[in-house]
Each structure stands twice: as C-alpha cells, then as structure tokens.
Phi, psi and omega in degrees: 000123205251160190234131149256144182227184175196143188240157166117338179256164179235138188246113197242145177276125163235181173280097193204126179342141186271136179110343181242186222171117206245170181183171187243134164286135052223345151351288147341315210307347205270007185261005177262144164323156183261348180259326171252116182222170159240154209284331172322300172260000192040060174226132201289159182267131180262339197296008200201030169283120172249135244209113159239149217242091151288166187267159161297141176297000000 
C-alpha cells in the first residue's frame, strides 16, 4: 500500500457527508498517484483516495 501525506493545512468541519473529505487542486494533487487521471477530463482521479486527517505534533 503505498501512503502519501501532506502537511501544513488546516482541517475545518463542514457539513458533507461522514466518511467523506473534501480539498482543493492542485494542492491536493500530491495525494494521487501520478498514473491516476482520467483520460477524459486529464484531471487526477480523486474520488476513491483514503485520507486520514491527524492533529500536528
């Protein structure tokens, strides 16, 4: 399994469904694989990324 993380953000609650977990590109982009995009929109695929948000040390 391979884990990307990123630091450096701040994780604010919104109203959006539990389990899910929203963020902004391109900012984002280091938590997707460089191979998953879709060729369609040539945009990384984000939708199936599993994301856990810890507090900083």
């Amino acid at each position: 399994m391979r884990r990307n993380s990123l630091d450096g953000f701040l994780a604010i609650p919104y109203d959006i469904p539990r389990g899910c977990a929203a963020g902004y590109m391109p900012e984002m982009n280091v938590l997707c694989a460089i191979g998953d995009y879709s060729v369609q929109s040539d945009q990384p695929l984000m939708k199936h990324v599993k994301v856990t948000i810890t507090c900083a040390a």
